[in-house]
C-alpha positions in Angstrom: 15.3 -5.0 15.1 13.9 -8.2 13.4 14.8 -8.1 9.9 14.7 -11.0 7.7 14.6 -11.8 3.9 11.8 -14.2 3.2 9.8 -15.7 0.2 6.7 -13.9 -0.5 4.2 -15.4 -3.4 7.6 -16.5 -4.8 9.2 -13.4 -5.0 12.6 -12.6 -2.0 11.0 -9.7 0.0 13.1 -7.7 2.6 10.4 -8.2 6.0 10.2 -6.3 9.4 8.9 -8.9 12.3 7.5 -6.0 14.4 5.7 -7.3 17.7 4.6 -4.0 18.2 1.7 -4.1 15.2 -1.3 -6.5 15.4 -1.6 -6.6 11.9 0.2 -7.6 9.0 1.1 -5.3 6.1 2.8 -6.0 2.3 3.4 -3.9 -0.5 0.9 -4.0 -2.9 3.4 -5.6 -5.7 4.0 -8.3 -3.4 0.1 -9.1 -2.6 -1.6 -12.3 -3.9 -4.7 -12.4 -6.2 -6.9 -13.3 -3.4 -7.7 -10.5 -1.6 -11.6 -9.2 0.2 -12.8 -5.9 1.3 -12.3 -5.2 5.4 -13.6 -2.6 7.2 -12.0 0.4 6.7 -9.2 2.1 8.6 -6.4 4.3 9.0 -2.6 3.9 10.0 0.4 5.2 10.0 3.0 3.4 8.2 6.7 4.6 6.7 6.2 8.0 7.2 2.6 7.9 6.1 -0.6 7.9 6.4 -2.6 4.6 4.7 -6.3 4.1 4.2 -6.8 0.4 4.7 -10.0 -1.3 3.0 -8.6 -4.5 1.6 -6.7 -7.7 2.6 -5.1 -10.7 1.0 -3.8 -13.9 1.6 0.0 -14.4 1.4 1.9 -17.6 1.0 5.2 -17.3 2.6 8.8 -19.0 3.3 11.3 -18.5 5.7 14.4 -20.1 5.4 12.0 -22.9 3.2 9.9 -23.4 5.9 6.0 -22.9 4.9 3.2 -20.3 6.2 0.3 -18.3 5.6 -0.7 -15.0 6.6 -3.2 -12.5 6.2 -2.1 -8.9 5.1 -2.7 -5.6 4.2 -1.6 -4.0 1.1 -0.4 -1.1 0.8 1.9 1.4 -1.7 4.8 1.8 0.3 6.2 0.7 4.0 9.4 3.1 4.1 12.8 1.9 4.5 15.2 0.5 7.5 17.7 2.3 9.2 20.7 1.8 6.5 18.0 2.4 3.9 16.6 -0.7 2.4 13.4 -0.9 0.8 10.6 -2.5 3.4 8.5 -4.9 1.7 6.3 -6.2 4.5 5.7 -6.1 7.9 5.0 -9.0 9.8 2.7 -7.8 13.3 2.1 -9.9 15.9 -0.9 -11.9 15.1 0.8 -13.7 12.3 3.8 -14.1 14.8 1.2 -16.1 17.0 -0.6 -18.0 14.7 2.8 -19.3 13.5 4.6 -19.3 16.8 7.6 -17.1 14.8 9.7 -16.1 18.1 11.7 -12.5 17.5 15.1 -12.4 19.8 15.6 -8.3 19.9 19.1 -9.4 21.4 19.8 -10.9 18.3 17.7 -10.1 15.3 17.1 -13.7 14.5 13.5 -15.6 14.8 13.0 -18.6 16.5 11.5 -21.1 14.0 11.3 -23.8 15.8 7.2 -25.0 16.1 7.3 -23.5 12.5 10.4 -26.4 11.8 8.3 -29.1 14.2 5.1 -28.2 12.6 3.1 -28.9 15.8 1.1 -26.1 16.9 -1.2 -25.9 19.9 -4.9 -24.6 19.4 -7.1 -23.4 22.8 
């Protein structure tokens, strides 16, 4: 599992690099003012059910490294395996934009485009 401590809107936030979402989500406490109504859906998230109608911008650091994502706020993500409090969960479209690289083998992200800041657009 990809677990990392980041910087999110300046505060530490305890985040879940999950391929297996498309989207991004962030406790509401952590979300930025900037945020704009989306079309409305449901998921389930930390042992719950979450209607979705919002999203907001997040500026973000890892290991002091810059980036911006889109996210969806929520109350509550649930907590990891040895019980730590989930702030966010970073799905697979902000992964790509970003080029963050998740090693399953070894928990760690590959931040090396993000380092390089060099990114290829099609």
């Amino acid at each position: 599992m990809n677990f990392k401590e980041i910087e999110i809107e300046g505060k530490r936030a305890y985040v879940f690099f999950n391929t297996g979402l498309m989207r991004s989500y962030v406790r509401r406490e952590f979300a930025s003012d900037i945020k704009w109504k989306v079309v409305p859906f449901r998921i389930g998230l930390g042992g719950r059910i979450h209607e979705i109608n919002e999203a907001t911008a997040l500026s973000c650091a890892i290991e002091g490294l810059p980036f911006d994502i889109e996210a969806h706020p929520v109350e509550d993500l649930g907590f990891d395996e040895r019980g730590r409090k989930i702030d966010a969960v970073i799905g697979a479209l902000a992964m790509e934009k970003w080029v963050l690289i998740p090693n399953p083998k070894t928990g760690e992200i590959d931040l090396t485009a993000l380092r390089e800041r060099e990114f290829i657009e099609f």
